[in-house]
N, C-alpha and C positions, 0 to 999 in steps of 0.2 A: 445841365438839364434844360430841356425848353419849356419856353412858356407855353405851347401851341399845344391847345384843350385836343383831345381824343376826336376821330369821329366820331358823332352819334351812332350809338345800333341799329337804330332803327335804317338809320341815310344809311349805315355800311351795308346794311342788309339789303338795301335796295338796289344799290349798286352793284350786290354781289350777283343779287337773283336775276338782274337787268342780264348782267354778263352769264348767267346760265354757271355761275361760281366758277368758269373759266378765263383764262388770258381773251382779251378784245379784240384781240391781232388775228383776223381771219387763218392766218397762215403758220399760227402756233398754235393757241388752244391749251396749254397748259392747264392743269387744274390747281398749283401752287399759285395762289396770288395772293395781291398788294393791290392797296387801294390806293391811287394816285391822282394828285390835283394836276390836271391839264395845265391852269394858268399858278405858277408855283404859290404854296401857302403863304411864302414870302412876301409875295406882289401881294395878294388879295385877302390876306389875312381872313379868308370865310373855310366855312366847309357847304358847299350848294351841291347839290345834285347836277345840274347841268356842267358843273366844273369835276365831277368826277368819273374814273374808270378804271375797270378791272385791268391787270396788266401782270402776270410772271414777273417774278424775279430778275430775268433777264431780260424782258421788252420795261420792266419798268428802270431799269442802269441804264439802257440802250433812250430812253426819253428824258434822264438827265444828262445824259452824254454828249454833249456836242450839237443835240436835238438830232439824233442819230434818229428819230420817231417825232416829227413836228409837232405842234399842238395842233395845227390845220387837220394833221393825216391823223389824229387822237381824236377830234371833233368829227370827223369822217366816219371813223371806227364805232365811236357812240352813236354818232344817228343810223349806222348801217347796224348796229345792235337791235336798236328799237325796230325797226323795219321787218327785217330778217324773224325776231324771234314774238311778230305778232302775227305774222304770216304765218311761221313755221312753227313744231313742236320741237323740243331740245334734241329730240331721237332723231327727227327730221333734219335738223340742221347738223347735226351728227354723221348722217350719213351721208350727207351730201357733202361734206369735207372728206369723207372716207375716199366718198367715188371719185372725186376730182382728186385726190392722192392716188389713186389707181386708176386715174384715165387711161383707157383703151383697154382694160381689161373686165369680164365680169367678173364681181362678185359671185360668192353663193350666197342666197338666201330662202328662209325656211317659205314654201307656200302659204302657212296656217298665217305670217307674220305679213303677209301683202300689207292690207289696211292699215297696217303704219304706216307707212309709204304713201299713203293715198295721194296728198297734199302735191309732192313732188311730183309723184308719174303725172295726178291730173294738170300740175305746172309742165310739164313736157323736159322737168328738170334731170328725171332719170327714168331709164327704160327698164321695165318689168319684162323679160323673157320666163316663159313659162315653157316647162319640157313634160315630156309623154309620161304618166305615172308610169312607175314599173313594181315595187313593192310597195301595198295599200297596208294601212294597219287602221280597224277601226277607221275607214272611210277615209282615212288620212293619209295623201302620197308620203312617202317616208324620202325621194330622192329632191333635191333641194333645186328650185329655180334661181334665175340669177338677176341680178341689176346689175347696170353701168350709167355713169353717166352720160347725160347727151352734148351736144355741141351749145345748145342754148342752156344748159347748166353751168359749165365750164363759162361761158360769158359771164352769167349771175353772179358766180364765184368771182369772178375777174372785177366785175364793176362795183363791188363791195368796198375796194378800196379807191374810188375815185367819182360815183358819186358826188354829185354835185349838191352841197346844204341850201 
């Protein structure tokens, strides 16, 4: 059994909500996670906030593994956490991993639901195409406009993980 006290609730809670209760790894997102000490609990014997991150199951093996996941590119991850999700809303940053998983294709998306999106079209991060109504119901087009990502989103996405601290 180890000596090594629990994290506090309150720090895990922090850390969970930091990561929006997903994996940190721009490029997974999982919602199964583990709370993981950047610099191992071994070394630093603490639990601090700046030393912790959200991470799956599998990016959190993949960062004791060989450092298959550095603590640099884990310090990267968390300050592109902070950045990312003070900018963005969760749904925000949500969908902009959608679009950049279907680059070059549009979405559908509902008309009524634009104003989510606000943040990002007015970042120039995804484009809002809007099409001709054809059946209205109650003042509302019922046929669905679409997004994609743009060429300056796809960069944003990209520079998440290279970002300079």
């Amino acid at each position: 059994m180890s000596d090594r006290p629990p994290i506090p609730a309150e720090l895990r809670r922090r850390v969970l909500v930091e990561a929006g209760h997903r994996c940190a790894i721009p490029t997974c997102r999982h919602i199964d996670v583990d709370v993981h000490h950047i610099v191992p609990w071994e070394t630093c014997q603490k639990h601090e906030y700046a030393n912790l991150i959200a991470l799956c199951p599998n990016c959190h093996r993949r960062a004791h593994k060989a450092n298959e996941i550095d603590r640099k590119s884990l310090y990267h991850y968390k300050a592109n956490l902070r950045f990312t999700h003070d900018r963005f809303s969760q749904l925000e940053v949500d969908m902009l991993f959608e679009c950049a998983r279907a680059a070059g294709q549009k979405l559908m998306w509902a008309p009524f639901n634009m104003l989510l999106l606000k943040r990002l079209i007015e970042s120039d991060y995804v484009q809002y195409t809007t099409t001709p109504a054809g059946v209205t119901s109650g003042g509302m087009k019922s046929n669905p406009d679409y997004i994609s990502i743009t060429h300056k989103g796809l960069e944003y996405i990209a520079s998440l993980g290279t970002v300079d601290l």
